[in-house]
C-alpha positions in Angstrom: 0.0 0.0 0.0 1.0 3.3 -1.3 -0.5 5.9 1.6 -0.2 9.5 0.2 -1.2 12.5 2.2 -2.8 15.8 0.9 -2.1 19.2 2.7 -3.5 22.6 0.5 -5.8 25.5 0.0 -9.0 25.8 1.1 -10.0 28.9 -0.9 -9.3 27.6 -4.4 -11.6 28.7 -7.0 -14.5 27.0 -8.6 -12.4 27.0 -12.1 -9.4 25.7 -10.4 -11.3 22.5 -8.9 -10.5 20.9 -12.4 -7.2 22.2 -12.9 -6.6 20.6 -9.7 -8.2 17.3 -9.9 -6.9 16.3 -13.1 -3.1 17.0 -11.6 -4.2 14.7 -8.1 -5.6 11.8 -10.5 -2.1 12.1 -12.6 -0.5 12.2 -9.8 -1.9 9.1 -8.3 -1.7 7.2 -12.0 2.1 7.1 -11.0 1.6 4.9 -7.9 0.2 2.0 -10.8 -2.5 0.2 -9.1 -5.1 2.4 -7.6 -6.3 -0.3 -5.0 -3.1 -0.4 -4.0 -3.6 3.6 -2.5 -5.0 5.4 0.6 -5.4 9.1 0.5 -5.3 10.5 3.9 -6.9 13.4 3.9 -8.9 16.2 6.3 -12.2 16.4 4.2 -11.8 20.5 4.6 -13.5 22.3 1.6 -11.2 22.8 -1.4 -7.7 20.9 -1.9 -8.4 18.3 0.8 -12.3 17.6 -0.5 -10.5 17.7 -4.4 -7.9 14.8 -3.4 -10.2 12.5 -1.8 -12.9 12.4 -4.4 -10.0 12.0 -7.1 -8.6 9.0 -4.7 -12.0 7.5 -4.8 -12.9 8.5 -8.6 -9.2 6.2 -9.1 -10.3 3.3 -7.1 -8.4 4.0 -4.0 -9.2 3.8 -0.3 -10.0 7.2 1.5 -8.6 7.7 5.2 -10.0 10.4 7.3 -8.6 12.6 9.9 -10.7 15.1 11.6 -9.3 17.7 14.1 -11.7 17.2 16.5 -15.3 15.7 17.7 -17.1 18.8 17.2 -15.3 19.3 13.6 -18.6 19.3 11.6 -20.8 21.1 13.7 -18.3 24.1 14.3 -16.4 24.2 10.7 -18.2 22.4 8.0 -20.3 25.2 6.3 -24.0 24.5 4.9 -22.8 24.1 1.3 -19.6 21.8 1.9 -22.1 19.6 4.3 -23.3 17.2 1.9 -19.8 16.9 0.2 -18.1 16.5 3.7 -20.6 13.8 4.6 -20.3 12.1 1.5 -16.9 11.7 1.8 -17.1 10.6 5.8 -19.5 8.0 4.4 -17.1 6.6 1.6 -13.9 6.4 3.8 -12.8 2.9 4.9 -11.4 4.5 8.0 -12.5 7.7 10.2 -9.8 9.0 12.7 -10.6 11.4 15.1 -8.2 13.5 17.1 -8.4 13.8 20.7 -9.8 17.5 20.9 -13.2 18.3 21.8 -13.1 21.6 19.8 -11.5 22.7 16.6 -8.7 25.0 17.0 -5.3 25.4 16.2 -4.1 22.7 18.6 -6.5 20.4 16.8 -5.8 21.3 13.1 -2.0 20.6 14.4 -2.5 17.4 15.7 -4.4 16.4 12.3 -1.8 17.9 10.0 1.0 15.7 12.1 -1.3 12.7 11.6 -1.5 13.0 8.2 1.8 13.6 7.5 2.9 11.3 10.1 1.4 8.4 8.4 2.0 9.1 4.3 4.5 7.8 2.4 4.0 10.9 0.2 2.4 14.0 0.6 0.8 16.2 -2.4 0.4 19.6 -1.3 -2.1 21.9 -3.1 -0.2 25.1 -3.0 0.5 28.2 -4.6 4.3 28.7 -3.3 3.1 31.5 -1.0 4.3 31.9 2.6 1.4 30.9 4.9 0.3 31.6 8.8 1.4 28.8 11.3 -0.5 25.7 10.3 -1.0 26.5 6.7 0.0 24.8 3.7 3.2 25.8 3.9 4.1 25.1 7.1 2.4 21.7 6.5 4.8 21.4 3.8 8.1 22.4 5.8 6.9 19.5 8.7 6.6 16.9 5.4 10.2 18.2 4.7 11.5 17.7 7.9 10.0 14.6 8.6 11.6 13.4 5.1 8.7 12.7 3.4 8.7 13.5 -0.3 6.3 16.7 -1.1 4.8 16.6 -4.6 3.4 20.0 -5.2 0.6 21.1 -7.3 -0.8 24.5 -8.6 -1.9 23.9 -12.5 -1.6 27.2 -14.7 -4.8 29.2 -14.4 -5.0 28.0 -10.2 -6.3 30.8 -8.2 -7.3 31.2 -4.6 -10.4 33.5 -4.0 
């Protein structure tokens, strides 16, 4: 089993979902067997919601981590909803971190989990610095850690 993580954007554009999805589903062609990968993934609206469905779409397994046990309630907006429990419903495997609320200590400890437990980690970002606990500092912990980053941002990607 090929486990690949995804870290990105959560304010990419509606013209940039394809951009994006077409690069994850390349992306995950490479591994050869589809079956053969999990995508570990947050289930956040944009890049993380992008990467799963294109892990499913490919025939892989979807693994969840969600910051904490209130995650939904609190974060997950009206229109992600039915996405987000679409998603929770197609996952072989929920994980949920040990916080009661989502915060910053909880979107930590989910980011460390998911790059904690990939063999890869495809990162849906635009190069840009980013506040503690954003994409790119989710990138630099990959780094660290020694786990390969693959990133994408397709011409014509755009945050809103």
């Amino acid at each position: 089993m090929t486990r690949i993580g995804v870290t990105g954007h959560m304010n990419i554009t509606t013209d940039t979902v394809p951009l994006v999805y077409n690069e994850i589903r390349r992306v995950l062609a490479e591994n050869g067997d589809p079956a053969n990968v999990v995508g570990i993934s947050c289930i956040a609206r944009g890049a993380d919601s992008v990467f799963a469905r294109a892990v499913l779409d490919s025939g892989g397994r979807l693994e969840v981590v969600l910051p904490s046990r209130n995650y939904r309630e609190r974060k997950v907006k009206p229109d992600h909803a039915p996405k987000f429990d679409e998603l929770i419903a197609r996952a072989d495997t929920v994980r949920v971190m040990d916080f009661d609320d989502a915060g910053r200590d909880a979107y930590e400890a989910a980011n460390e989990a998911v790059v904690g437990t990939c063999d890869r980690l495809v990162a849906v970002w635009d190069s840009q610095p980013s506040e503690k606990g954003g994409t790119g500092t989710v990138v630099d912990l990959a780094r660290e850690k020694g786990v390969p980053v693959v990133i994408i941002w397709p011409d014509g990607a755009a945050r809103s």
